[in-house]
C-alpha positions as CSV (number, residue, x, y, z in Angstrom):
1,X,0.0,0.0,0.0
2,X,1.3,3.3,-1.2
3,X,1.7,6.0,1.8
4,X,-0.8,9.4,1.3
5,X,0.5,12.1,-0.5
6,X,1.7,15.1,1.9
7,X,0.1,18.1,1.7
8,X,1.8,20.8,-0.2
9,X,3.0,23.6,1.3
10,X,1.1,26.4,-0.3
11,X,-1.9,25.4,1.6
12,X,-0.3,25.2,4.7
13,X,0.5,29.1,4.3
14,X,-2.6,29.6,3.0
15,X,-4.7,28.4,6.0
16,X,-2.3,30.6,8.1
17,X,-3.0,33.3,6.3
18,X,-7.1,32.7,6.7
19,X,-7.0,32.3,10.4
20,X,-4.9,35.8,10.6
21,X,-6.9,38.1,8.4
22,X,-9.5,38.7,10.9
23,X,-7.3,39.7,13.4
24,X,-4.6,41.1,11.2
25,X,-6.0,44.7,10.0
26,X,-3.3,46.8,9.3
27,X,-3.0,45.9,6.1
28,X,-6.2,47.1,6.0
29,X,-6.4,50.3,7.1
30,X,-4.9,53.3,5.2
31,X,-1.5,54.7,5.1
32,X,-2.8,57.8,5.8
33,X,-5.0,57.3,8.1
34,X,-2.2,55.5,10.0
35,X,0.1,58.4,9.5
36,X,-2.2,60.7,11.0
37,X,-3.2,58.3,14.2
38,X,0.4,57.9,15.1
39,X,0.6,61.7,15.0
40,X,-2.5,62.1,17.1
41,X,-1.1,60.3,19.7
42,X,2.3,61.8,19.4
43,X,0.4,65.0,20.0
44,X,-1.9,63.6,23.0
45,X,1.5,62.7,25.0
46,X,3.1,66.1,24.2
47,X,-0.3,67.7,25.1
48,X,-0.6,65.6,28.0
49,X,3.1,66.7,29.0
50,X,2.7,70.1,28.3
51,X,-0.2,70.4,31.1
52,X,1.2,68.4,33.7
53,X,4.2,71.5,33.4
54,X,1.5,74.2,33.0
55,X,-0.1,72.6,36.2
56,X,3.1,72.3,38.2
57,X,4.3,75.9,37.3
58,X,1.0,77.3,38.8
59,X,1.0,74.9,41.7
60,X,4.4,76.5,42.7
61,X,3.9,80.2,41.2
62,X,5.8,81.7,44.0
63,X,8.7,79.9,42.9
64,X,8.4,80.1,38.9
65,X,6.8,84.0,38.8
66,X,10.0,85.4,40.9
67,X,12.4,83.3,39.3
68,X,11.0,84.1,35.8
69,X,11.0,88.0,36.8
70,X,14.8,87.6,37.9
71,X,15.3,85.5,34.5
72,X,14.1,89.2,32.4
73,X,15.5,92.0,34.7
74,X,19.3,90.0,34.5
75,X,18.1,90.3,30.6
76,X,17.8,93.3,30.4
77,X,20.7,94.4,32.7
78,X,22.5,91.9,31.0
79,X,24.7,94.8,28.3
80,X,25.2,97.2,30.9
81,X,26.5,94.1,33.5
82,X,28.5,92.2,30.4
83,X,30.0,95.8,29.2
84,X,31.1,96.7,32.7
85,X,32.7,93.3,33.1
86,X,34.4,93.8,29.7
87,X,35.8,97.0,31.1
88,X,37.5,95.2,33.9
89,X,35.6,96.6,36.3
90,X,35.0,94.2,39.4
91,X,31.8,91.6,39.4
92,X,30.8,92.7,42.7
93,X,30.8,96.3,41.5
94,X,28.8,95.7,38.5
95,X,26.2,93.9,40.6
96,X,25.6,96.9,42.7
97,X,25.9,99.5,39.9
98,X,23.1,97.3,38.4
99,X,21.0,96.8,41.1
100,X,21.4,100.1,42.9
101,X,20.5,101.5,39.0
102,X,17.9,99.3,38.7
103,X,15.9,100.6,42.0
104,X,17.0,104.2,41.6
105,X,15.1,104.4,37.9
106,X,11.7,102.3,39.2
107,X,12.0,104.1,42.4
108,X,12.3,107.8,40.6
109,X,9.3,107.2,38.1
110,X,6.8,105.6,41.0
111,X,7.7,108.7,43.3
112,X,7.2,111.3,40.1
113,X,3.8,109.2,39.4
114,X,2.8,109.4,43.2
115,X,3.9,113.3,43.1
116,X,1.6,114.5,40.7
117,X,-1.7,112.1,41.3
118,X,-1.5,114.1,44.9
119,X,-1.2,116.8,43.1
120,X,-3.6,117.1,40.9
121,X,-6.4,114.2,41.5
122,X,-8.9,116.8,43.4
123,X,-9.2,118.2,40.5
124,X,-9.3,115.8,38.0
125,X,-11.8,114.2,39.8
126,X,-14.1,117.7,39.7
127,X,-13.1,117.7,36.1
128,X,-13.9,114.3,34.9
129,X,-17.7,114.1,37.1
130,X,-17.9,117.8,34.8
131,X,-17.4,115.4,31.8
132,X,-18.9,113.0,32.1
133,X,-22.0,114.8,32.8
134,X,-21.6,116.4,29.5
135,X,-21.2,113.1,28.0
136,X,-24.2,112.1,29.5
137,X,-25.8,115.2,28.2
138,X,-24.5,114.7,24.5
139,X,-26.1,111.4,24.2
140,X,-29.3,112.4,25.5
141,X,-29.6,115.0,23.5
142,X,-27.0,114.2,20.5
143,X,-27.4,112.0,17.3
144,X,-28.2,109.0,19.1
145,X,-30.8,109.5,21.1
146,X,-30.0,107.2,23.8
147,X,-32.5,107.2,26.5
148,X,-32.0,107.8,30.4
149,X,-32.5,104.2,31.2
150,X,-30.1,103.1,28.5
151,X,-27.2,105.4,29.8
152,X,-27.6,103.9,32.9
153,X,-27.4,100.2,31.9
154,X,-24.1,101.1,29.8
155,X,-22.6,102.8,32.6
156,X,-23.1,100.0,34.5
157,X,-21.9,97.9,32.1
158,X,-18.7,99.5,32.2
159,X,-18.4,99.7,36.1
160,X,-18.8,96.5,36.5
161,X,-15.8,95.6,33.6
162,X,-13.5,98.0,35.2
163,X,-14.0,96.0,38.7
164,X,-13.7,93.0,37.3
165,X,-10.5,94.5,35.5
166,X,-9.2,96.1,39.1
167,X,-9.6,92.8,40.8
168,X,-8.2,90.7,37.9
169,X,-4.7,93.0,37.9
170,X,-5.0,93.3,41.7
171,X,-4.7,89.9,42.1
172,X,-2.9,88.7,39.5
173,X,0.0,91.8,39.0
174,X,2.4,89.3,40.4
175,X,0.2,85.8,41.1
176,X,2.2,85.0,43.5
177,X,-1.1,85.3,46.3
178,X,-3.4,87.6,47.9
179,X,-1.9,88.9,51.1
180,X,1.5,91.5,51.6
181,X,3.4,88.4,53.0
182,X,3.5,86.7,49.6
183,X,4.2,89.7,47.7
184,X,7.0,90.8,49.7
185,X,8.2,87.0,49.6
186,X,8.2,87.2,46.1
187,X,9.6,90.4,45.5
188,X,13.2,88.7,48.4
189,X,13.0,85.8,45.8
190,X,13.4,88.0,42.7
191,X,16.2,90.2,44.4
192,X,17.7,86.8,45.8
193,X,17.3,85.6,42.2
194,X,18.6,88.0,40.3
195,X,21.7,88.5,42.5
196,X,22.7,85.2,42.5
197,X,22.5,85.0,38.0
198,X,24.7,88.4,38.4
199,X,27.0,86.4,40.4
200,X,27.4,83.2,39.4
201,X,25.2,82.5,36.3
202,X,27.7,80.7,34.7
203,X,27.9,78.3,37.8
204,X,24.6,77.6,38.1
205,X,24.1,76.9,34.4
206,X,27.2,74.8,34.4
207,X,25.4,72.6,37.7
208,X,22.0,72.7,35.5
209,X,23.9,70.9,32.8
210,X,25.1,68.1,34.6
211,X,21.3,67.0,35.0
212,X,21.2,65.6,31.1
213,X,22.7,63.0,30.1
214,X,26.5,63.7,29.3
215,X,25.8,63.3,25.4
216,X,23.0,66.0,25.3
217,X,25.1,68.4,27.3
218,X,26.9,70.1,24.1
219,X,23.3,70.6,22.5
220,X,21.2,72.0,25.3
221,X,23.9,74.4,26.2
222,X,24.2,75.4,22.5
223,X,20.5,75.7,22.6
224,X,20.2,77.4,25.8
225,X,23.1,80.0,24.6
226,X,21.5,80.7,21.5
227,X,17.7,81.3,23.3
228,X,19.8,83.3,25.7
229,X,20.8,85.8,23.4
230,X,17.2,85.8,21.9
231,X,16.1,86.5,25.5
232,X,18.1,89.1,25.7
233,X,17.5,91.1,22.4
234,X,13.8,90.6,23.2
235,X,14.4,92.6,26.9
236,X,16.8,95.5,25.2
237,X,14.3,96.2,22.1
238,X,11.2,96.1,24.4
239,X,13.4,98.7,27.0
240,X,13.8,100.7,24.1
241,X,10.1,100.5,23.0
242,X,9.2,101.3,26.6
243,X,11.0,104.4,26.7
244,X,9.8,106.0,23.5
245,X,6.3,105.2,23.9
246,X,6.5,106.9,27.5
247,X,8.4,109.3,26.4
248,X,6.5,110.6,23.4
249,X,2.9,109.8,24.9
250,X,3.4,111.5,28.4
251,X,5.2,114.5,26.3
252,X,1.9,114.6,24.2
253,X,-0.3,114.2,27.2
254,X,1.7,117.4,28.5
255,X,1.5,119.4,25.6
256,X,-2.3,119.1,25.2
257,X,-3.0,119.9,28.7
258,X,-4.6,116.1,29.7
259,X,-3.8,115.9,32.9
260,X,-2.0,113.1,35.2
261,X,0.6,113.3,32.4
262,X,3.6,111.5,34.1
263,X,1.4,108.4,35.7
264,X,0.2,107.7,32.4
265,X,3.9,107.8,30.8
266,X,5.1,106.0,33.7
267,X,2.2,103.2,33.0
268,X,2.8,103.2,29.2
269,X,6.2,102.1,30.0
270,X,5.3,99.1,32.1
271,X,2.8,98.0,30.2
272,X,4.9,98.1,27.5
273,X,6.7,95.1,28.2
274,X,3.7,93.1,27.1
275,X,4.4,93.4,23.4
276,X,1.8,95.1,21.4
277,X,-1.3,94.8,23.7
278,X,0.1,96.3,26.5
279,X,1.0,99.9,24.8
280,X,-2.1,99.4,22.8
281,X,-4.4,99.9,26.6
282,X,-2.3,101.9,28.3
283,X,-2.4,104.4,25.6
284,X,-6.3,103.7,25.6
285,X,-5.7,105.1,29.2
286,X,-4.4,108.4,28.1
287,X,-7.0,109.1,25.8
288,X,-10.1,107.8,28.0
289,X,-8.3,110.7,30.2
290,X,-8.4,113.3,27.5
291,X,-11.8,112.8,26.7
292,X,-13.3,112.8,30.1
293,X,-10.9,116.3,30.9
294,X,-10.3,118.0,27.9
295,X,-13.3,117.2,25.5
296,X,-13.6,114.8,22.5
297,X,-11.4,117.0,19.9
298,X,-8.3,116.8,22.6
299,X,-9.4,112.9,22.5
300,X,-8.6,113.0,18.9
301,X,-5.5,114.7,19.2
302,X,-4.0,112.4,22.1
303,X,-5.3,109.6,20.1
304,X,-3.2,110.2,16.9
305,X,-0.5,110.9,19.4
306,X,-0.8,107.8,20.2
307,X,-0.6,106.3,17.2
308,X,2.5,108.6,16.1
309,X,4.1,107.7,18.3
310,X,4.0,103.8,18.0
311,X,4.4,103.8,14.2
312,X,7.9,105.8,15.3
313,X,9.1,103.5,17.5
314,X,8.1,100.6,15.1
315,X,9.5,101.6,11.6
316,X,11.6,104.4,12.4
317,X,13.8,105.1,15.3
318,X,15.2,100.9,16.3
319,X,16.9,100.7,12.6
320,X,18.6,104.3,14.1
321,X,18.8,104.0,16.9
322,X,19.8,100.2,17.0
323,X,21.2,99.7,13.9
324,X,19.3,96.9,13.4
325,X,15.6,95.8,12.5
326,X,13.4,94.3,14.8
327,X,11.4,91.8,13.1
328,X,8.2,90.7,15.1
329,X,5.0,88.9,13.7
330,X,2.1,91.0,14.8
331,X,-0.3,88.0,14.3
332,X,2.1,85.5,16.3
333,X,2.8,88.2,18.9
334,X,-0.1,88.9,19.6
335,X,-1.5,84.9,19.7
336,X,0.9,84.1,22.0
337,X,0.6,87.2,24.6
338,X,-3.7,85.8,24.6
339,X,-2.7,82.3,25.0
340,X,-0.3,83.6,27.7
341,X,-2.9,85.5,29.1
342,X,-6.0,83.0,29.2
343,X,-3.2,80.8,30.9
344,X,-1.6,82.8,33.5
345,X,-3.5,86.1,33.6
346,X,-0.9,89.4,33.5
347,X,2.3,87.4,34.0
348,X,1.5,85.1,31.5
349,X,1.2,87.7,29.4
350,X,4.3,89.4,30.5
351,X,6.4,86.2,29.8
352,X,5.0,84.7,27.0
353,X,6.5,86.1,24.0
354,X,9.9,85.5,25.5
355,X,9.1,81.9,26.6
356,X,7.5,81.5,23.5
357,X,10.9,83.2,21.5
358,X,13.1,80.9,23.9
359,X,12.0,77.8,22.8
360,X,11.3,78.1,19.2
361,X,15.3,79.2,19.0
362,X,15.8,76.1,20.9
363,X,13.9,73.6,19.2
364,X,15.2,75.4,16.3
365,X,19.2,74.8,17.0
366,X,18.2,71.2,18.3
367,X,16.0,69.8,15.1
368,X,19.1,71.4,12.8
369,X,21.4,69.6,14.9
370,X,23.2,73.4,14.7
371,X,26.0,72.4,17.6
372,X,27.4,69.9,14.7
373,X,27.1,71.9,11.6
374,X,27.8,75.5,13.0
375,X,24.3,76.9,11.5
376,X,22.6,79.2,13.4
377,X,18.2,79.3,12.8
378,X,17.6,81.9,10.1
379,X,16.3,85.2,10.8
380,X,13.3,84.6,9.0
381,X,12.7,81.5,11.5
382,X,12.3,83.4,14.7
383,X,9.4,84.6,16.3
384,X,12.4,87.4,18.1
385,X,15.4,88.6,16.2
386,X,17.7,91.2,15.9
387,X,18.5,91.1,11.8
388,X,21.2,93.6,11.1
389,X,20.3,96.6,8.9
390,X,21.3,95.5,5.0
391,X,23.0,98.7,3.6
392,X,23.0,99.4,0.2
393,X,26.0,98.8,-2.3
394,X,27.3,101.6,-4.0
395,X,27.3,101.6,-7.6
């Protein structure tokens, strides 16, 4: 008897192949569809990652805030300190030339702001009840028609916003707590801070280091030197904006007789740290104040003040003054200083633009791989850079 014929082994692969197919789908399923799932996923961890860190910074917000305040006022002492130092003049020296500077300029503008609002506030109080009873008056009797009732509900309306507003920058100006303990806790912290990068910054980045592994060192301190510097050109042009947007709009103020002149210079510079939005309201302030004191055609006039003045300091005096052109993307500016905002109220705000500059050098210099090949992120990369001015060639 002849033995059976042994299967062949196509079929052997072939049942395989029918018990798998049901459980086997990939095959199945688009390449594009499992392009974009893997990315979705990517993007859920990062997401994920992102507000664990958003959740710890606020957790310990009277650690980060004064530690991220120290981080910009060494920034923007940073070319007076470095040129000092360069000058051979002694560290400890520098630091209290800096600091002692530092206090003496915030100290000088609060005390001029404080002089004249006792000063003058009894009678820009008389004067702006006399307005705004005219105001009242004009829109009851003026193109509009607006009713007594109406008038009522606006005003209102706009109480209520600007107690909302108080309390919002009351208690978030610093967010580091309610009470006079935690603000002057935070303000030792910054000053602690902030002496300590003046004296040993190099030391403490060199101990930050150590904590990656020893073959990321050479990149994140190539990334971290390169956001540095962004950090830094960020804090000098926005000094420089500060100044000529106080300058010119508390001038202005002056000259057309609104009144409270030096408070409102002295708050367009602060606020002008928060790029864009920030001199946009605080020049808002000055000419809510010429309308309610001087009338609606000194309104006018402080407004395009205003504007002047911005337009200067945006197109005209950094490439002079600088020799340089500040290149900032009003849309992406502004996105981030919301998103910092809705986030962290004012010092979200205040920080985000050169957090957000900080890490898109960084990310920039590490995707490029720019600690091997010497390449620095283009100009035209950067949400913050200092592009020097092209000159033209001569013929």
């Amino acid at each position: 008897m002849s033995a059976p014929d042994p299967k062949p082994r196509g079929s052997f692969r072939d049942a395989w192949r029918a018990r798998t197919v049901s459980t086997d789908v990939t095959d199945a399923v688009p390449r594009r569809l499992r392009v974009a799932t893997a990315y979705a996923w990517r993007f859920l961890v990062i997401a994920g990652a992102i507000a664990v860190v958003v959740w710890l910074v606020i957790q310990l917000k009277i650690l980060v805030i004064p530690l991220l305040v120290a981080i910009l006022l060494a920034a923007l002492l940073w070319p007076a300190f470095s040129w000092m130092l360069r000058h051979r003049m002694p560290r400890w020296l520098a630091i209290v030339i800096a600091l002692l500077g530092t206090v003496a300029v915030i100290g000088g503008l609060l005390w001029l702001a404080g002089w004249q609002i006792a000063q003058q506030w009894s009678s820009v109080q008389a004067r702006t009840i006399d307005g705004l009873a005219q105001l009242r008056v004009g829109l009851l009797e003026g193109p509009l028609h607006l009713t007594a009732d109406q008038i009522d509900d606006l005003l209102a309306q706009a109480g209520d916003l600007l107690q909302q507003q108080a309390q919002l920058l009351l208690s978030g100006a610093l967010a580091i707590g309610s009470t006079v303990g935690h603000v002057a806790t935070g303000a030792l912290l910054t000053v602690f801070i902030l002496l300590c990068i003046l004296a040993d910054g190099g030391g403490i980045w060199r101990w930050t280091q150590r904590l990656f592994p020893a073959r990321a060192r050479v990149a994140v301190d190539g990334a971290a030197r390169t956001g540095w510097v962004t950090v830094v050109n960020y804090a000098r042009t926005q000094l420089l904006v500060a100044t000529i947007d106080a300058v010119g709009i508390g001038l202005g103020a002056f000259l057309l007789g609104v009144p409270l002149a030096i408070p409102v210079g002295v708050l367009v510079f602060l606020g002008a740290f928060v790029p864009i939005v920030g001199a946009v309201l605080t020049g808002a302030v000055a000419v809510f104040l010429a309308l309610v004191y001087n009338g609606l055609w000194i309104a006018v006039w402080m407004l395009v003040v205003v504007l002047g003045v911005q337009q200067i300091e945006g197109h005209i005096l950094p490439p002079l003054l600088m020799g340089s052109a500040v290149k900032v993307h009003p849309l992406a500016v502004v996105l981030v200083v919301a998103g910092g905002a809705l986030i962290g109220g004012i010092p979200g705000a205040l920080f985000a633009v050169p957090l957000a500059a900080f890490v898109n050098v960084a990310a920039l210099y590490l995707s490029r791989r720019s600690w091997e090949t010497g390449l620095r992120p283009a100009p035209g990369d950067l949400i913050w850079s200092t592009v020097p001015r092209q000159r033209r060639k001569r013929a």
